[in-house]
N, CA, C and O atoms as a MOPAC input file, in Angstrom:
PM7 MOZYME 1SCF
protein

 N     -1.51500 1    -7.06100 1     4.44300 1
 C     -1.81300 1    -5.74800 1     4.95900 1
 C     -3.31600 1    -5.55200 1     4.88000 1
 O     -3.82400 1    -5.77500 1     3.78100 1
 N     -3.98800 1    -5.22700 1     5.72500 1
 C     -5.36700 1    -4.80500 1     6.18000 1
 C     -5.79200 1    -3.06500 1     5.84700 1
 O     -5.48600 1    -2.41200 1     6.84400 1
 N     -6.20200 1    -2.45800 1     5.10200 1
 C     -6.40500 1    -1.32500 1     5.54000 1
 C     -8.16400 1    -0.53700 1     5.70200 1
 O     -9.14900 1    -1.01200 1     5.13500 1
 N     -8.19300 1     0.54500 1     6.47300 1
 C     -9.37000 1     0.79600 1     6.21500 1
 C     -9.55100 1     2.41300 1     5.85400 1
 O     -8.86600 1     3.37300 1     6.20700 1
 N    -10.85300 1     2.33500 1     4.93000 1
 C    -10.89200 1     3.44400 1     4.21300 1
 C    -12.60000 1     4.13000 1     4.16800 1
 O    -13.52500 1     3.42800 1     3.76000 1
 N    -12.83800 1     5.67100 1     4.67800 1
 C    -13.78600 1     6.11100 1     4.12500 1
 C    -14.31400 1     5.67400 1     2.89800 1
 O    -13.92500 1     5.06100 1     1.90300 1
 N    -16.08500 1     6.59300 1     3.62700 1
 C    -16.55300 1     6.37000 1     2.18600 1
 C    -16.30900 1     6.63000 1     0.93600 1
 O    -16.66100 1     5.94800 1    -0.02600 1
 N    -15.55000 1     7.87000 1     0.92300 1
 C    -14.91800 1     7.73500 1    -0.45500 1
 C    -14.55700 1     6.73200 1    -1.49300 1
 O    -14.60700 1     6.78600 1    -2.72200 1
 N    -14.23700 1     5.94300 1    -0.78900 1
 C    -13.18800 1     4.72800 1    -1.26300 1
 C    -13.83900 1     3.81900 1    -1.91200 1
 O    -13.27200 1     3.20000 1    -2.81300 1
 N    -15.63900 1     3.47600 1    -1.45200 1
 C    -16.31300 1     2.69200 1    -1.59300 1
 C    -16.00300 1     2.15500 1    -2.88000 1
 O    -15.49400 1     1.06000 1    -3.12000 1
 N    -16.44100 1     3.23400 1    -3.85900 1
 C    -16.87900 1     2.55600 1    -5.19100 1
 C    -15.38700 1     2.53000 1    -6.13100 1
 O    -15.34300 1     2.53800 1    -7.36100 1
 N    -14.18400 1     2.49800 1    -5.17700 1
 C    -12.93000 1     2.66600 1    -5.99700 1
 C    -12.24900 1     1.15700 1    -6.19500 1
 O    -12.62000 1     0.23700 1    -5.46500 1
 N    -11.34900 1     0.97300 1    -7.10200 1
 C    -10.48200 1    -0.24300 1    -7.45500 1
 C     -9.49600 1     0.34000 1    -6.68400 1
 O     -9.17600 1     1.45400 1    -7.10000 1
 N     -8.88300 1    -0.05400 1    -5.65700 1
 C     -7.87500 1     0.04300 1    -4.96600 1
 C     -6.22000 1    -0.45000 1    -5.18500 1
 O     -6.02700 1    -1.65700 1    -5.04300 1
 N     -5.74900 1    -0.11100 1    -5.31800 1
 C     -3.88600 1    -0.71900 1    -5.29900 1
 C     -3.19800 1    -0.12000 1    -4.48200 1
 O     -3.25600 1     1.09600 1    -4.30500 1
 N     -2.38200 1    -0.98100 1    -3.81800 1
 C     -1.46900 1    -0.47700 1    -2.48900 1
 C     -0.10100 1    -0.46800 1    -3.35000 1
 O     -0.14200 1    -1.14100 1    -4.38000 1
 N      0.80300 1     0.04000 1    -3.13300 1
 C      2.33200 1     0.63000 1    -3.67300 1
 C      3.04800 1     0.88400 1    -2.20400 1
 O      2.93800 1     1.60400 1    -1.21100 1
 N      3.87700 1    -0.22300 1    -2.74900 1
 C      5.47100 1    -0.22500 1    -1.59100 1
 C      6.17300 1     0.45200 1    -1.80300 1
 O      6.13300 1     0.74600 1    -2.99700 1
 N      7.19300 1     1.15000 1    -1.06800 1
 C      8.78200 1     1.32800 1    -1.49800 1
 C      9.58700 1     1.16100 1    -0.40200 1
 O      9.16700 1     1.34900 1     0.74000 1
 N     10.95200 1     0.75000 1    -0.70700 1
 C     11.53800 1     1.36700 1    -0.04400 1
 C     11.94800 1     2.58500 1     0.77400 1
 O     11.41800 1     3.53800 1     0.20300 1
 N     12.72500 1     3.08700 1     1.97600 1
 C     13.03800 1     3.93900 1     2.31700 1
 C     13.67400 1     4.82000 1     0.91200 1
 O     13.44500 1     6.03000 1     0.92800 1
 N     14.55600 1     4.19500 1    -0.44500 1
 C     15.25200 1     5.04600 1    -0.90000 1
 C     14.33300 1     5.36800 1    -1.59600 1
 O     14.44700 1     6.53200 1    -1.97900 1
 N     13.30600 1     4.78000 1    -2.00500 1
 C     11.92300 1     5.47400 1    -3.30400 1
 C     12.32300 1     4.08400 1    -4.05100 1
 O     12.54700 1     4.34100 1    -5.23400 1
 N     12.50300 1     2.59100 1    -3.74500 1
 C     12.55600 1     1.50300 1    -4.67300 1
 C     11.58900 1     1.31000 1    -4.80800 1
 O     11.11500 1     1.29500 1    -3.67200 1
 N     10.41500 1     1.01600 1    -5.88200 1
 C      9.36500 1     0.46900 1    -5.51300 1
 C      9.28600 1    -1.00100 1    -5.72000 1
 O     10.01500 1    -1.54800 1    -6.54700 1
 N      8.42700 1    -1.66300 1    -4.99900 1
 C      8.05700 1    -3.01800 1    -5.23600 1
 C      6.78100 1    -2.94200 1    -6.06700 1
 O      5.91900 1    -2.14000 1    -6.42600 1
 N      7.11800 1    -4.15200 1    -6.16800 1
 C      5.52400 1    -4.93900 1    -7.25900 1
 C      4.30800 1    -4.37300 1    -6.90800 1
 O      3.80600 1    -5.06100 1    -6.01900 1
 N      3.45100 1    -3.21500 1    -7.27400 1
 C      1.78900 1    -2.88800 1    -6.32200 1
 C      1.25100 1    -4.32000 1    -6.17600 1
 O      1.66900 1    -5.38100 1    -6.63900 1
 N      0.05800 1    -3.99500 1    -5.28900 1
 C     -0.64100 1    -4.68000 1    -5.24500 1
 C     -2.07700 1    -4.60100 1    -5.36700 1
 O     -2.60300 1    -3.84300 1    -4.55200 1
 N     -2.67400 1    -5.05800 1    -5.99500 1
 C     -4.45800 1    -4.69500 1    -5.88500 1
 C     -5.22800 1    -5.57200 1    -5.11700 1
 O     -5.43700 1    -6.77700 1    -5.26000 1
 N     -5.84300 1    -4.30000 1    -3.78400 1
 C     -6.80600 1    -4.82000 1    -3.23800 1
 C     -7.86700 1    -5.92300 1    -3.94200 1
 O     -8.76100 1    -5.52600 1    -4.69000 1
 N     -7.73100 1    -6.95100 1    -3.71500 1
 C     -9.02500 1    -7.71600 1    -4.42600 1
 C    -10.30600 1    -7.75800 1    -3.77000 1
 O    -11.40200 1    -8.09900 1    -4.21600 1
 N    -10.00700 1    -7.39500 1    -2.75900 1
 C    -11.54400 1    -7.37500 1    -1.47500 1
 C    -11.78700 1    -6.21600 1    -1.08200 1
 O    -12.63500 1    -5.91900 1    -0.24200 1
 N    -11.19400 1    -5.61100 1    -1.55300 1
 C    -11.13100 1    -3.72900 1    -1.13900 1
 C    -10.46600 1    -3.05700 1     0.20300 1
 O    -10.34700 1    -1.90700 1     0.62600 1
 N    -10.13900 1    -4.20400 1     0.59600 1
 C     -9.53700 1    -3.71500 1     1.79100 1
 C     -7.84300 1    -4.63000 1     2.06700 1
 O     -7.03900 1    -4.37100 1     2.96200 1
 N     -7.75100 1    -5.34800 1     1.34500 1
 C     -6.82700 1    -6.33600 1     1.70700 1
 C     -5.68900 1    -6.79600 1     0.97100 1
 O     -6.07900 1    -7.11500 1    -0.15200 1
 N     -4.48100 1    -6.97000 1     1.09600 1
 C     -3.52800 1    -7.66900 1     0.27800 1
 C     -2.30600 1    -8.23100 1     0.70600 1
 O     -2.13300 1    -8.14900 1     1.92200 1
 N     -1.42400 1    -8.77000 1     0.07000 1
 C     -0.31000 1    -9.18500 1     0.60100 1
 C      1.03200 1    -8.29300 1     0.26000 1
 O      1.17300 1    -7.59700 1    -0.74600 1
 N      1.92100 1    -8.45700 1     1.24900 1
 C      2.69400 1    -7.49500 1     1.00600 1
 C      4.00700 1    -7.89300 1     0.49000 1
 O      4.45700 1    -8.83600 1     1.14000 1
 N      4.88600 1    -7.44000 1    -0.59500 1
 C      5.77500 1    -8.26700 1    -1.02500 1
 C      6.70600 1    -8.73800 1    -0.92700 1
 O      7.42600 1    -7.73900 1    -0.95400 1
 N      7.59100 1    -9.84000 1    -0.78600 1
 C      8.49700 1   -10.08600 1     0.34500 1
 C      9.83000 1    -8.99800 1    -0.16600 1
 O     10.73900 1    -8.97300 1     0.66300 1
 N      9.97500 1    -8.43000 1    -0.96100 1
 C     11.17200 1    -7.38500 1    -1.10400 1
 C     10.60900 1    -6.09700 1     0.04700 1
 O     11.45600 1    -5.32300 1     0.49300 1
 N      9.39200 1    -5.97900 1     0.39300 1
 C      9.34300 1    -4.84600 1     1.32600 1
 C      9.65400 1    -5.49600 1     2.69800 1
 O     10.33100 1    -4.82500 1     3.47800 1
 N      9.20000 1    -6.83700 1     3.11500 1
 C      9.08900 1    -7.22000 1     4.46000 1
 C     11.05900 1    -7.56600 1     4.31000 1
 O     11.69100 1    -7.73900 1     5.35200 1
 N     11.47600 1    -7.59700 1     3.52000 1
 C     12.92700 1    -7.57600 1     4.41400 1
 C     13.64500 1    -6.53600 1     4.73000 1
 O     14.82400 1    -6.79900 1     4.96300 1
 N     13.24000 1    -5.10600 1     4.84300 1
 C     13.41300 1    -4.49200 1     5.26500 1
 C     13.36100 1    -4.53800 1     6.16000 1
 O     12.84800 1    -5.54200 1     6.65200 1
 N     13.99700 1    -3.18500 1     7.24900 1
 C     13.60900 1    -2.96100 1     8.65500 1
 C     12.49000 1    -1.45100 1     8.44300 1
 O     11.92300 1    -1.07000 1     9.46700 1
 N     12.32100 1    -0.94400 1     7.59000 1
 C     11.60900 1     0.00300 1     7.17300 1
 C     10.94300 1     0.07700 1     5.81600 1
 O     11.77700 1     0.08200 1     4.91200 1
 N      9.57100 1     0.14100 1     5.36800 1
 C      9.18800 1     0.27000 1     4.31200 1
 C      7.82300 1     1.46100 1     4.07800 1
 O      7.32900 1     1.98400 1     5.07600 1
 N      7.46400 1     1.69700 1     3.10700 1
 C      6.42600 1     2.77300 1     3.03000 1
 C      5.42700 1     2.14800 1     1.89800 1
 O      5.70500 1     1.39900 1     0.96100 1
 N      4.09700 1     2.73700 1     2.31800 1
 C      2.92300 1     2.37800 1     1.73600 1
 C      2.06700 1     3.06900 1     1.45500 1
 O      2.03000 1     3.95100 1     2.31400 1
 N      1.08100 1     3.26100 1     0.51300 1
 C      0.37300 1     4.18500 1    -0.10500 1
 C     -0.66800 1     3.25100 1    -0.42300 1
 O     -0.52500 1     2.03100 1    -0.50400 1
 N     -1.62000 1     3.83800 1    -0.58000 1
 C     -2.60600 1     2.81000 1    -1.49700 1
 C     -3.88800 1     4.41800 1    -2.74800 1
 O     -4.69200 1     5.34500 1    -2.64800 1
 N     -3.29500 1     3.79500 1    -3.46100 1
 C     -4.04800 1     4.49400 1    -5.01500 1
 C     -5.92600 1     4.37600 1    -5.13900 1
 O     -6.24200 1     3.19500 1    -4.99500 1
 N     -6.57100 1     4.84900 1    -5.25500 1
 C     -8.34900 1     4.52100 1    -5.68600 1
 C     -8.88900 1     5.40000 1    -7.15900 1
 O     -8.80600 1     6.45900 1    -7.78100 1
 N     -9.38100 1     4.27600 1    -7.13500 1
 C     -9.90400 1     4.86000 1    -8.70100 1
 C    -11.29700 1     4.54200 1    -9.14900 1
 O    -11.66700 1     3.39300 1    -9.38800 1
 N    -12.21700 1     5.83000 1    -9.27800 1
 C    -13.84400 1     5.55100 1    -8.86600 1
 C    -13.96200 1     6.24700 1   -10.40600 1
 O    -13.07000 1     6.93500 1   -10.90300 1
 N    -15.37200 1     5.89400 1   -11.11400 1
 C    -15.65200 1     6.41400 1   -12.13500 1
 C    -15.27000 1     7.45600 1   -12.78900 1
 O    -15.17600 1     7.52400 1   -14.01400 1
 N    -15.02600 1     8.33800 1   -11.98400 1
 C    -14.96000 1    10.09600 1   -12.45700 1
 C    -13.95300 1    10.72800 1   -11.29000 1
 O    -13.74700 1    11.91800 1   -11.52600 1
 N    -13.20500 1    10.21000 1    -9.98300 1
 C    -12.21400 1    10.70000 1    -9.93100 1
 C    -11.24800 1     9.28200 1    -9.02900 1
 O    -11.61200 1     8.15300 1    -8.69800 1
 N     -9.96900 1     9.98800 1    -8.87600 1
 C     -9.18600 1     9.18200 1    -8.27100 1
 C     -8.74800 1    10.14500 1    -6.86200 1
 O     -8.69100 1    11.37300 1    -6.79700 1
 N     -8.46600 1     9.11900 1    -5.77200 1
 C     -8.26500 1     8.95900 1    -5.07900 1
 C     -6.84000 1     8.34400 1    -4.24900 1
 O     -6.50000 1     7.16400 1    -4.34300 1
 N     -5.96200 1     9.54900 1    -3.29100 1
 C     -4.54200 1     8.44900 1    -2.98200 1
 C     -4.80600 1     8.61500 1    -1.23000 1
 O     -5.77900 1     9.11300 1    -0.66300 1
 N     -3.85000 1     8.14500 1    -0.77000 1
 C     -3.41900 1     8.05100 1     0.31900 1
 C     -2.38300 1     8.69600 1     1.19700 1
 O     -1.29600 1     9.03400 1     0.72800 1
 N     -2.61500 1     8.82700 1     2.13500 1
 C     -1.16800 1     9.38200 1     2.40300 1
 C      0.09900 1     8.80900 1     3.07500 1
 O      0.11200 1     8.48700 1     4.26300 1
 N      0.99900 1     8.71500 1     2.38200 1
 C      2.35000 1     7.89900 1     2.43200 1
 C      2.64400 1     7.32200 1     3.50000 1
 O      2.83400 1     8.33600 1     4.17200 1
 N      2.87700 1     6.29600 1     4.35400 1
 C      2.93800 1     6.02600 1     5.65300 1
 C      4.32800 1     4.56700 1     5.70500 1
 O      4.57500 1     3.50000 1     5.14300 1
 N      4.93400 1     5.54400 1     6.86900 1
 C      6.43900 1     4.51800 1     7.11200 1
 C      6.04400 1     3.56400 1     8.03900 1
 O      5.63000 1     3.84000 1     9.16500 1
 N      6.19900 1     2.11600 1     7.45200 1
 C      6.17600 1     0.85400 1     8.51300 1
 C      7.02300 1     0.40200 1     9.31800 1
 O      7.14900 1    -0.69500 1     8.77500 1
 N      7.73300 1     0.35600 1    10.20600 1
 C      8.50200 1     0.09900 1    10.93500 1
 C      8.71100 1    -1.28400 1    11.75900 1
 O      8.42700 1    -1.16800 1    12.95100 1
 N      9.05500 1    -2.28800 1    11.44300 1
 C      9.40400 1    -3.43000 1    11.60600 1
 C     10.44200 1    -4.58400 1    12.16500 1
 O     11.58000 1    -4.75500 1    11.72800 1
 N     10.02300 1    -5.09200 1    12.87400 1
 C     11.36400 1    -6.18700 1    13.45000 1
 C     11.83400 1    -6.54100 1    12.48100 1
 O     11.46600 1    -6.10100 1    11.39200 1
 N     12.72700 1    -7.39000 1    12.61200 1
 C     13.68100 1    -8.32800 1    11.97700 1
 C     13.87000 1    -8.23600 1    10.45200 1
 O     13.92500 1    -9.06700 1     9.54500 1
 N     13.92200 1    -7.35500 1    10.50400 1
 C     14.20300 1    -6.87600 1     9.06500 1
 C     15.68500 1    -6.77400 1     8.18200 1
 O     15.48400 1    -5.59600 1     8.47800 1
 N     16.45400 1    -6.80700 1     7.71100 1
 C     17.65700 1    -6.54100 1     7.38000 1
 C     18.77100 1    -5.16300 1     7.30500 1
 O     19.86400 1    -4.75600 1     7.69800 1
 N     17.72400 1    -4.86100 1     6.58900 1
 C     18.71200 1    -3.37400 1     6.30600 1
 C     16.96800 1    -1.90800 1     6.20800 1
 O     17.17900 1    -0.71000 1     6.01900 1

């Protein structure tokens, strides 16, 4: 997963957070490049999953807003 983010974001440690449609979550993940990660294969077998990504800068934090992925070949 690729994402891109204001300046805000700059000076933040980033982690992206999966879930399921029911609220399962999968394993986060932390941006290591600030923009980038892999996504975990319990979300890609879905036919639907949701994503967030968390920031965390010296003195405040920073989220995202929740967004449904919608996907081929997915299972259930």
């Amino acid at each position: 997963a690729v994402f891109v983010f204001s300046q805000e974001w700059d000076k933040c440690v980033k982690v992206a957070q999966f879930k399921s449609e029911m609220g399962t979550e999968f394993p986060p993940q932390i941006l290591e490049d600030g923009y980038s990660c892999i996504i975990p294969d319990e979300a890609l077998a879905k036919k639907k999953f949701r994503v967030s990504v968390l920031g965390k800068g010296n003195e405040y934090i920073i989220t995202s807003n929740d967004v449904v992925v919608h996907q081929n070949g997915g299972s259930k």
